[in-house]
Structures are given as C-alpha cells and as structure tokens.
C-alpha positions as CSV (number, residue, x, y, z in Angstrom):
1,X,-53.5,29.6,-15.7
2,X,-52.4,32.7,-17.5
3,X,-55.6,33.7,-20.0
4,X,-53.8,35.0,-23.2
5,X,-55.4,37.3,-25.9
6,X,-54.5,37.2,-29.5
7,X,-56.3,40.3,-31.7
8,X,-56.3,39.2,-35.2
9,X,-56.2,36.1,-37.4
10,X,-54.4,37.1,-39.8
11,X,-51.5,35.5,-42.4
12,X,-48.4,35.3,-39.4
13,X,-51.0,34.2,-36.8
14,X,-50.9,30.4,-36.9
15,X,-47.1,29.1,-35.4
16,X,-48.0,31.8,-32.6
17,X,-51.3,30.5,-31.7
18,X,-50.3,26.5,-31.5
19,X,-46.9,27.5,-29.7
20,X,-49.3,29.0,-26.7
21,X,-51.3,26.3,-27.4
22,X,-48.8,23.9,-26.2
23,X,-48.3,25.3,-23.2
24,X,-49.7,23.7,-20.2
25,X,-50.0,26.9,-18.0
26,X,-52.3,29.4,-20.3
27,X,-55.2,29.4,-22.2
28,X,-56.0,31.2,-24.8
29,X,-58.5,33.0,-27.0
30,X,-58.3,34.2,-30.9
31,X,-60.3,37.4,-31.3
32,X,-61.0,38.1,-35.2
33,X,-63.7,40.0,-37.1
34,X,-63.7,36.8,-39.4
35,X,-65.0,34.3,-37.0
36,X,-63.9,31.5,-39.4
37,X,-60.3,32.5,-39.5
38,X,-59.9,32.7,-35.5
39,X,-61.9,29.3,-35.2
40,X,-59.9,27.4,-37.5
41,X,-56.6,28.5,-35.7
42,X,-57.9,27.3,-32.6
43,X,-59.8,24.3,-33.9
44,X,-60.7,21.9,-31.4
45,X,-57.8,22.8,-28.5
46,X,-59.3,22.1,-25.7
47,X,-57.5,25.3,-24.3
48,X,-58.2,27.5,-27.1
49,X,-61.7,29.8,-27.4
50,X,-62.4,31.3,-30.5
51,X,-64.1,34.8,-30.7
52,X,-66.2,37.1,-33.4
53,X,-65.1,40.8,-33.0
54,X,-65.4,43.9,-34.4
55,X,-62.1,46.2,-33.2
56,X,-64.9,48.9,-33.4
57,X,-67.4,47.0,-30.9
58,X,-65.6,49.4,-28.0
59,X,-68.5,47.1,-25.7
60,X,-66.7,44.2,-26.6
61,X,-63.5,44.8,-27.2
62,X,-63.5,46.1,-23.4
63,X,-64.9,43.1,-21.9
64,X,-62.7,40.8,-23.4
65,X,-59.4,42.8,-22.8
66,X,-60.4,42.7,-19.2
67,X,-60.7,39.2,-19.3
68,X,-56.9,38.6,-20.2
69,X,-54.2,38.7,-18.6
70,X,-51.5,39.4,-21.3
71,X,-52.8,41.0,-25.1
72,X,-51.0,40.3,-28.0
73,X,-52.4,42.7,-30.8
74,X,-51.2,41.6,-34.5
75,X,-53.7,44.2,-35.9
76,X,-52.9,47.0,-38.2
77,X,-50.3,49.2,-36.0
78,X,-52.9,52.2,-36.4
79,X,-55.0,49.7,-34.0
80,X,-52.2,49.7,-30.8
81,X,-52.1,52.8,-29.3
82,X,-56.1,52.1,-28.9
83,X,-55.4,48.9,-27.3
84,X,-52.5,50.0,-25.5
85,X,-55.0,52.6,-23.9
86,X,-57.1,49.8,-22.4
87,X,-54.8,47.6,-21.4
88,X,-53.5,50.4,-19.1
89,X,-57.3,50.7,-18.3
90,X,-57.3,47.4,-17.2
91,X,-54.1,46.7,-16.1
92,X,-52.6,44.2,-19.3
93,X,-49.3,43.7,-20.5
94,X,-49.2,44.2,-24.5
95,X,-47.2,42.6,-26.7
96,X,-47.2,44.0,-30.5
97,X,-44.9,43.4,-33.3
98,X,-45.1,46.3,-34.8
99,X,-42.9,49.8,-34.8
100,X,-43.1,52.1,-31.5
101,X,-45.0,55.0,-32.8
102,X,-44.8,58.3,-30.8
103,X,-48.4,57.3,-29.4
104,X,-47.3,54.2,-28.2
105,X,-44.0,55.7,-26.5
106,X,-46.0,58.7,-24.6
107,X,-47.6,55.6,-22.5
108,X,-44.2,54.5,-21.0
109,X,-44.7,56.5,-17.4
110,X,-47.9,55.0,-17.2
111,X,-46.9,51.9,-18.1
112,X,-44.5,51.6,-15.6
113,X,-46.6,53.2,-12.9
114,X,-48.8,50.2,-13.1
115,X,-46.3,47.5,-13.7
116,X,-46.8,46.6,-17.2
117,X,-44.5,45.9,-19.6
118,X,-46.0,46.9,-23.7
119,X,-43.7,45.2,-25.6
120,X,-43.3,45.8,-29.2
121,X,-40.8,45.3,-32.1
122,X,-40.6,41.3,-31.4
123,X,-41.8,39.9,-34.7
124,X,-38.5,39.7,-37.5
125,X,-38.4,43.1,-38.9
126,X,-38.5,44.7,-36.3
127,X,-37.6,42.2,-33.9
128,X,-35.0,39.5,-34.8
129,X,-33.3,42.0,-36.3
130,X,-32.9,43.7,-33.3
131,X,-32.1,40.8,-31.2
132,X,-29.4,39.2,-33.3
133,X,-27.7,42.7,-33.9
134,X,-27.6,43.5,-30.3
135,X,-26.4,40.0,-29.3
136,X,-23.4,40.8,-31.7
137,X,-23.1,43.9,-30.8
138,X,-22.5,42.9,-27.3
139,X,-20.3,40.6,-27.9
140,X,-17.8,42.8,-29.5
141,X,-18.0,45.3,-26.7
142,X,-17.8,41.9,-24.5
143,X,-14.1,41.5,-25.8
144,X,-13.3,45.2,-26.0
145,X,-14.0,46.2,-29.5
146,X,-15.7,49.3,-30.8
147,X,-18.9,49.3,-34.0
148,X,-16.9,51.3,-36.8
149,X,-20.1,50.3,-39.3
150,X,-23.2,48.8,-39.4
151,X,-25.2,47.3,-42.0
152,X,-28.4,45.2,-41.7
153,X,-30.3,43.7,-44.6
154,X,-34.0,41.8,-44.3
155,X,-35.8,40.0,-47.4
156,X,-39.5,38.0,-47.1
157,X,-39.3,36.3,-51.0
158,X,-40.0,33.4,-52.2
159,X,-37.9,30.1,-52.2
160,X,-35.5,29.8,-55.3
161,X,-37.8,26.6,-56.8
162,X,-41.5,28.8,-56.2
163,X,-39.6,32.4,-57.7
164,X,-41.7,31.9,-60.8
165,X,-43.9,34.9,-61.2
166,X,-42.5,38.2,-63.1
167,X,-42.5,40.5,-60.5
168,X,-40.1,37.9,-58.2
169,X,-42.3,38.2,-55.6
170,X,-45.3,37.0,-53.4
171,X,-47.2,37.6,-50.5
172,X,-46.7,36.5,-47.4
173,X,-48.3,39.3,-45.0
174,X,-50.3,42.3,-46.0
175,X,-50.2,43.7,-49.7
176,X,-51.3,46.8,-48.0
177,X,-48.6,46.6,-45.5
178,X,-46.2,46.0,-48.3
179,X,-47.5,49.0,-50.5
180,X,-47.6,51.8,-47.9
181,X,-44.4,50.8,-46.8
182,X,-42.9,52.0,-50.6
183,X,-43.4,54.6,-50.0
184,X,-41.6,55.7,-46.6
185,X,-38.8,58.0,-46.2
186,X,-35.5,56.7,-45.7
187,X,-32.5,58.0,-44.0
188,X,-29.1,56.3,-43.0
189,X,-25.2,57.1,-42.7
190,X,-22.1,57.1,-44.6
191,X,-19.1,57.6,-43.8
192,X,-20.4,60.1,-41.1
193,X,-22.9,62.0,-43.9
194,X,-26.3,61.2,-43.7
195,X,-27.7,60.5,-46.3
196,X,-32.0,60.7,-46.7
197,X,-34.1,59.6,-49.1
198,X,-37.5,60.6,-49.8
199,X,-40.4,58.1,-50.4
200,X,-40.4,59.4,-54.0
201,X,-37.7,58.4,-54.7
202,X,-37.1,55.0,-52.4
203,X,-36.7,52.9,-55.4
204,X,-34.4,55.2,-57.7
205,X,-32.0,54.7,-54.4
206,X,-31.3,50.8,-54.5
207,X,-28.0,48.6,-54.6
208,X,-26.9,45.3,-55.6
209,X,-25.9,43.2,-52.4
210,X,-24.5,39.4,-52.0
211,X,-26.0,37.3,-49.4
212,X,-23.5,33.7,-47.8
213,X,-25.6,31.3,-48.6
214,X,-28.5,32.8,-50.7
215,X,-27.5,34.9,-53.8
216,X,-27.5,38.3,-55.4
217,X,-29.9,40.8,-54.5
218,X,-31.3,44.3,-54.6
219,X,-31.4,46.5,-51.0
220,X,-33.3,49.8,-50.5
221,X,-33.4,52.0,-47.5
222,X,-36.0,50.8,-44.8
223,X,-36.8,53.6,-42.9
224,X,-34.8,55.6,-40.5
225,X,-31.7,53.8,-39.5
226,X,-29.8,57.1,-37.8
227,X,-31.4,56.7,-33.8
228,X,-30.5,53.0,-33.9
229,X,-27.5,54.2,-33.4
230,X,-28.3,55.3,-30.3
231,X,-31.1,52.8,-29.3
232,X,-28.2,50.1,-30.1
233,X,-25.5,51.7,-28.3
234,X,-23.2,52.1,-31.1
235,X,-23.0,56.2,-31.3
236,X,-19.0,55.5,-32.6
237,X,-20.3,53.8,-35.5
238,X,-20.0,56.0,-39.1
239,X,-22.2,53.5,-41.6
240,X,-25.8,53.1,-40.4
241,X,-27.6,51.0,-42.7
242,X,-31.4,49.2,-42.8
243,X,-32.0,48.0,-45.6
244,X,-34.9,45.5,-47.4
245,X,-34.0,42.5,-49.8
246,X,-35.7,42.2,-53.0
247,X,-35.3,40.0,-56.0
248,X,-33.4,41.4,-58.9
249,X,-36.1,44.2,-61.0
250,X,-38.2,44.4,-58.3
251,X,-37.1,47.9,-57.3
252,X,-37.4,49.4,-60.9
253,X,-40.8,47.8,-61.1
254,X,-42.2,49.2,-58.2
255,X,-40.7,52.6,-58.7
256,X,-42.9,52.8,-62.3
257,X,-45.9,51.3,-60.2
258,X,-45.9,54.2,-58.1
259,X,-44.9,56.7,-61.3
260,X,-48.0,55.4,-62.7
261,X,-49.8,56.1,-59.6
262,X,-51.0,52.8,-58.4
263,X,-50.6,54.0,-54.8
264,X,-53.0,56.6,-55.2
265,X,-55.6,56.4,-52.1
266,X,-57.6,59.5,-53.2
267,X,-58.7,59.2,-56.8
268,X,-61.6,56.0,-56.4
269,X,-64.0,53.8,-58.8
270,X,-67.0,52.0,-58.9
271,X,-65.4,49.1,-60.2
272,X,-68.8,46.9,-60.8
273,X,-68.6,50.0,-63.6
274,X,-65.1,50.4,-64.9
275,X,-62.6,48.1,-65.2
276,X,-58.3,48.5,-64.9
277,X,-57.7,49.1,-67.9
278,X,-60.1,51.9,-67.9
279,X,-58.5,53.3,-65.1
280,X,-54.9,53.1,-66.4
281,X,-55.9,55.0,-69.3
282,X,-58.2,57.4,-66.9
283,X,-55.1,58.3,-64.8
284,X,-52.9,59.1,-67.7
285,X,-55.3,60.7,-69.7
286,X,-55.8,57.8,-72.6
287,X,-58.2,57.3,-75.4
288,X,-57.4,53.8,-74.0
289,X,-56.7,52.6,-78.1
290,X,-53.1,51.5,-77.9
291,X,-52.9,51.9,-73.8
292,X,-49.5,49.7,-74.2
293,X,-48.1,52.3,-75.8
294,X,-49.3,55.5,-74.0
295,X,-48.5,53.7,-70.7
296,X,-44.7,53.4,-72.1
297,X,-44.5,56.8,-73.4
298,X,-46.2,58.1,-69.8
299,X,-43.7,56.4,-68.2
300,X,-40.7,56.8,-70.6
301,X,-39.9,53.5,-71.0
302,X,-39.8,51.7,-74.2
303,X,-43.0,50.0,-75.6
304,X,-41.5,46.4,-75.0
305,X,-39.7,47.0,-71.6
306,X,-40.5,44.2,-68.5
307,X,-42.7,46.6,-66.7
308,X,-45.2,46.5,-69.5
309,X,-44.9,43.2,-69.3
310,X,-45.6,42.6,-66.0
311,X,-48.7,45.6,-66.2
312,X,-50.2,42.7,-68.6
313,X,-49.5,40.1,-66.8
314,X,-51.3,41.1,-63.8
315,X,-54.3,41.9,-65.6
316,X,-54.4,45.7,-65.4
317,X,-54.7,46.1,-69.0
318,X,-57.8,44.1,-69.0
319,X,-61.2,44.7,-69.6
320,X,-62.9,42.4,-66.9
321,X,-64.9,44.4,-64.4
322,X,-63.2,43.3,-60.4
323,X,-66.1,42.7,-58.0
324,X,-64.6,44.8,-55.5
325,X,-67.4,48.1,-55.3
326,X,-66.0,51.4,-54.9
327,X,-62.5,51.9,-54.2
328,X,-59.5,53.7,-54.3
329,X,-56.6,52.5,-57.3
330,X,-54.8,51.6,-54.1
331,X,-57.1,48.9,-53.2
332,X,-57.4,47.6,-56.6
333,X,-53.9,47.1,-57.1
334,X,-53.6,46.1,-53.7
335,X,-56.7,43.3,-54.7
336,X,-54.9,42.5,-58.2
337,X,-51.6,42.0,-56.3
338,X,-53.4,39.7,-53.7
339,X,-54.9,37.5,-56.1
340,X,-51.7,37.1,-58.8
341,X,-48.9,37.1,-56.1
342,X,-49.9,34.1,-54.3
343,X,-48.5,31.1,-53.0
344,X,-49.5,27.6,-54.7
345,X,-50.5,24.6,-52.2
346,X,-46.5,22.8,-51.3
347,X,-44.5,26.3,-52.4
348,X,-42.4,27.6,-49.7
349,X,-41.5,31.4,-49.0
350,X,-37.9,32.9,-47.8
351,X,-37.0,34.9,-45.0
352,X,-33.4,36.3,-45.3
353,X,-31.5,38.7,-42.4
354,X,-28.1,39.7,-42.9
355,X,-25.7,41.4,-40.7
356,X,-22.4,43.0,-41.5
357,X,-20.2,45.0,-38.7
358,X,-16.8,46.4,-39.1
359,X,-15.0,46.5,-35.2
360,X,-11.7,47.8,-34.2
361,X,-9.8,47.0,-30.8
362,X,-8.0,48.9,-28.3
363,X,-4.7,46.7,-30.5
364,X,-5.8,48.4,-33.7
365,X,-7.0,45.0,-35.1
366,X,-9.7,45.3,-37.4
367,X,-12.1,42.8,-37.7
368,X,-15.7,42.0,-39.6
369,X,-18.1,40.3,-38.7
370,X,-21.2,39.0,-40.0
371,X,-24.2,37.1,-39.2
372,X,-26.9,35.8,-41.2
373,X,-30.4,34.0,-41.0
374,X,-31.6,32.0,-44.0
375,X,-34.6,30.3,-43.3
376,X,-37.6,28.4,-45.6
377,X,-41.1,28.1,-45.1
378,X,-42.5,24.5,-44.7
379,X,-44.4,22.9,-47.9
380,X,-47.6,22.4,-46.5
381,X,-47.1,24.0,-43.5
382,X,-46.3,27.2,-42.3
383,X,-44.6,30.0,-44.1
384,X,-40.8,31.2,-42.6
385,X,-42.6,34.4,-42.3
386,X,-44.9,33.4,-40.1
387,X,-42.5,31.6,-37.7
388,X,-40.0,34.4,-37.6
389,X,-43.0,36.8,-36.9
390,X,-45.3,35.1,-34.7
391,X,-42.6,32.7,-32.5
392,X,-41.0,36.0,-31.4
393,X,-44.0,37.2,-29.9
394,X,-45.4,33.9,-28.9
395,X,-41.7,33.3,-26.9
396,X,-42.3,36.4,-25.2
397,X,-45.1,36.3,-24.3
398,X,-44.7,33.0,-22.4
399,X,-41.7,34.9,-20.9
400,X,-44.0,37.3,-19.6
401,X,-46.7,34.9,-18.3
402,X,-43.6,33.2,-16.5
403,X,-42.1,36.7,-15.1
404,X,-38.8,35.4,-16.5
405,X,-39.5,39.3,-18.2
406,X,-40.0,41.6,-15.3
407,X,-39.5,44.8,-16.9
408,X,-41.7,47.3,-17.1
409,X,-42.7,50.3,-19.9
410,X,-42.3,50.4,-23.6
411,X,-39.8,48.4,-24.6
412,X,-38.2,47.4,-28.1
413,X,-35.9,43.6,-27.7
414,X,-32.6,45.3,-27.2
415,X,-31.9,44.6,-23.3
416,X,-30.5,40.9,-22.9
417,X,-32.9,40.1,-20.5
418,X,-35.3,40.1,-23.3
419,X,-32.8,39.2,-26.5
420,X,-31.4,36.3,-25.0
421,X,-33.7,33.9,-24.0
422,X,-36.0,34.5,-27.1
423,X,-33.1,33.7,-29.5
424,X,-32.0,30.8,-27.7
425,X,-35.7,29.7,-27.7
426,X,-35.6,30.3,-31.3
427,X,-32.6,28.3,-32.1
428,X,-34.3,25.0,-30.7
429,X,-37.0,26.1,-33.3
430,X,-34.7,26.0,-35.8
431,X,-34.5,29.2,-36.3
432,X,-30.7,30.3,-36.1
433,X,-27.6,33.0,-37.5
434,X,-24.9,31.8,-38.8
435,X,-21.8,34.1,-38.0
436,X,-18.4,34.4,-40.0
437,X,-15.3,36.5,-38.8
438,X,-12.9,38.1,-41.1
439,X,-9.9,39.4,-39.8
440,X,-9.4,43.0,-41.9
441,X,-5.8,43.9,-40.3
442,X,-4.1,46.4,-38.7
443,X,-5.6,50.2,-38.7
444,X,-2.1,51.8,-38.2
445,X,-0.1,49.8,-40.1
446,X,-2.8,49.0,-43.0
C-alpha cells in the first residue's frame, strides 16, 4: 500500500482526493489547517485519514511527511520549496501543480541523487497545457514538419447560462491567486521580435480572439512564453504566445481596479473602523461627497462608464463596515471579490484551452493546426476547474506509486513518458482536445 499525502483542502482538492480514493493499492491522508475541510473530503473512506495542520507546526509537518510515501502539495507555491526541502530529507517524491520557481529547480541534483522525481506543472495551466501542446508538437515533428508559430490560450469562466454577474467572472480557485497574478510581467514573440509587457500595463495589452466551439473572447499575456520555446523543442518557431481567456470588459475592468489601487498590499485598515467607501475616497484623496464622481474623474473615465458600475455593484461604495480586522485594500478587495463572485448551488464553471500551430514540411506544404479543450463543470458536482487541476496530479501520482514514471529530478509534463499516459487517462475522464487541420498551401508557390 502506497501512503499518499495531500497538503491542502482547498477549492481544486475534491476530484483529486476521491480519484486516489478509489484506488485499491494507496491510502491516503488530507492534511489541512481547517480540520473541517480535510475531513469532509475524506468523509468516511475507509482508506482516507483526515489531519489538522498548521504548515508552520515544522514538528508536525515533519512527522507526517515522513510518514508518506509520495506528497502532493496544493498549498500556496511560496509553500513548495519548504516542502520540497523535506521530502528530500525524507526521501519523498513531490508532486505540485504549480510553476517551477528557481528554488524549486536548484533541488534537481539532489533530487536525482536520491531517486525522487518532484513533479510539478501537472494541474491545467500549467499542466494540460503543456501536455496537449507537446503531444501536437510531436506529432508534427513525428511526420516531418517544423513549428513556424505558436499560440496557446487558457480561460477558467463561467458557463454561458451562470455568466450573469457584471464583471463576467467568478471564482473558482484563489481570488488571491487570481489578483497577484494581474499583475505579472509578460513577454512573448512576434514575428521574431519580442515583445514584453510590464505588469502595469498587462491589461492595456489585450486582444479579441475566437474560440471553435465557445465564442469571442479577450486574451492577455500570461507570463513568459519566450523559454518554452526551448523547454518545448520548438527553437524554429517565430510567434510564441501564452495567453489567458477572459470574458468581453474584463480586461478594461481590471486594468482601472488596479489604477485605483485595489492591489495595494501596503497601505492597511482597521476595517471594524472604516468601511470601503471610506477607503476609496482615502486612496484618492476624497471628501467622500459625490465619490462617483471623483472616482471617474481619478480615473478618467466618464461618470456613467461600466466600471463605476460594477465599483457599486460590488459594494465598495458602501458604507457597511466588513468584519475582516486589519488588512491591507488587497485583502479587502480580495474578501469583497470572494463573497460577490461566487458560484450559486447547480451553476457550472468553464475551463477553455486553445491551441493554434502553423507547420511547414520538408514539401513546402503549409499546414495549421489546432486543438482545443472545452469542458463544463458538473451542476452539483464538481467544478471543470477542479478536474482539470486536480485529475492531472491525482493521474500522476498513481503513476508514480505504480513506477509506470521512473524518472527522476524536477520535472515539468513535457517528456511522453509522463504526457501520454496522463492524457489518455484523462480522455476516459472525459476530459479531451478536439483537433482540426487546415491545409494553408504552398510556401514557394503561395
């Protein structure tokens, strides 16, 4: 029996936990600060243990990472390199879904040494993204074709029928992780220029992009895509594009949110004393007697424009006091946007990935090529981004616990060994690309 640990109970947690649940040869145990949350996912499985902790309890957290035999952390990514540390101690393999920071990477040698594999980058972005490019991607070079451009487009929005909040959005993972990921840097190619975008300016630098299958919508830069053209093999390539779907406004919005300074993590309340509204009009220097107004003219946008509308809506023009203590204006718009942006009881949520390749062959044929996921949460259920998360790394991890993944070090999903049998895993899930082929013509003769 193969004793798996999962750190953190969080929103994506629940299709991971009952697919290694359902499988005869492990056992395993939920470790969460919120006792509640981690019992509930394991309710009464007579395989699955529930546990109180503390990431801080180093006493704790020690014994029961010895205790394992694979990790799975789906903590905050600041978290890994901490757990990452002991499961070398100990002698763990890791599986994360999150990005390979430099911290995590500088373990690889040691990794290896020991013969541990620290997987990470196996949720959906990053992870499926990965995986469905590089099976692609293979496949061209497969029948002798070289990557001329590459872009790749990843969306977590509601379903059509539940899109009926202003902002065109809701929650289905972190609000925190959602906010401090506005404002990244961004960098990707065109035409052979790279092109960079700072995280000022992430939402002034958006486009309008149609998805087979789901509609029209707005893409911004996510992150750096330039070294994937390395880490996918496809140096030739001169478009290099990441990019993250949104509903139509959204990226307008969020650029005024962030003009307004609702990202600010220094400047902090006591909020049991002052309420939004007062600290709208503290931030832009307001009397706070036609804030409406003053708000528009701070952020020179008419007095009747959407994002007033939506500043309303969410209640930061309000008077009520938040029982929240004292904060930063992050957290409280990170609160406000928890509590407003939610998902009803039956609504569903809608994870979209979207592929497009331009190829050329050693004939001159050009060809494109794209593949695309469109997948819905289930009403009652669980949300698509919790299965496209947490199936990847369950998948895995059951690969691991098999040895049917033998490699060792840091590793991100591009190697077939590791793409391959997760995606075809997946697909019996449900959980599938469709991919079309467009024959663009001869590159000599036009």
């Amino acid at each position: 029996m193969k004793k798996i640990l999962v750190l953190g109970a969080g929103l994506v947690a629940r299709p991971l936990v009952n697919y290694l649940l359902d499988q005869s040869a492990m056992t395993v145990t939920v470790a969460d600060q919120a006792f509640k949350k981690a019992r509930a996912l394991v309710a009464n499985h007579p395989s699955g243990t529930a546990l109180e902790l503390d990431i801080n309890n180093q006493a704790l957290l020690k014994k029961t990472v010895s205790g394992a035999d694979i990790v799975i952390s789906l903590l905050p990514w600041v978290f890994h390199p901490k757990i990452a540390a002991l499961c070398l101690e100990y002698r763990k393999h890791l599986v994360t879904a999150s990005y390979v920071k430099d911290e995590m990477q500088a373990m690889d040698a040691a990794a290896k040494e020991k013969g541990l594999i620290f997987l990470n980058e196996i949720g959906v972005d990053p992870g499926v993204d990965h995986m469905s490019a590089m099976q692609v991607i293979n496949g061209i070079k497969d029948a002798g074709g070289t990557i001329t451009g590459f872009h790749s487009y990843c969306g977590g929005l509601p379903a059509l029928e539940n899109n009926n909040n202003p902002l065109g959005y809701k929650f289905s993972w972190s609000p925190e992780g959602a906010m401090l990921a506005a404002t990244n840097d961004g960098r990707y190619m065109k035409d052979g220029q790279v092109i960079a975008v700072p995280g000022n300016q992430l939402f002034e630098h958006y486009w309008l992009v149609d998805i087979p299958g789901a509609g029209a919508f707005e893409a911004y830069v996510n992150r750096d895509a330039i070294p994937y053209r390395e880490i996918y093999g496809i140096e030739t390539t001169l478009n290099m594009y990441r990019g993250t779907l949104r509903n139509i406004g959204y990226c307008e919005t969020w650029d005024f949110f962030k003009k307004l300074g609702m990202l600010n993590r220094n400047m902090k309340f006591d909020f049991s004393e002052i309420s939004p509204r007062q600290v709208i009009a503290n931030i832009i220097n307001s009397t706070g007697e036609d804030l409406k107004k003053e708000v528009a003219a701070y952020l020179k946008i008419p007095e009747f424009a959407l994002t007033i509308k939506k500043l309303d809506w969410l209640g930061l023009f309000d008077d009520k006091k938040l029982d929240i203590g004292t904060c930063s204006v992050f957290d409280m718009f990170a609160h406000t946007l928890q509590n407003k942006l939610i998902y009803n009881e039956g609504e569903k949520d809608l994870l979209i990935q979207h592929h497009e390749f331009t190829a050329e062959y050693p004939d001159h044929k050009k060809e494109r090529v794209t593949a695309t996921l469109i997948d819905m949460g289930i009403p009652g259920g669980d949300t698509s981004m919790s299965r496209t998360v947490g199936l990847p790394v369950a998948i895995a991890t059951k690969l691991i616990a098999e040895g049917k993944i033998d490699l060792t070090g840091v590793h991100i999903p591009v190697l077939p060994e590791i793409y391959e049998p997760v995606l075809a895993e997946l697909k019996t899930l449900n959980i599938a690309f469709t991919e079309r082929k467009t024959d663009l013509g001869d590159s000599v003769n036009g």
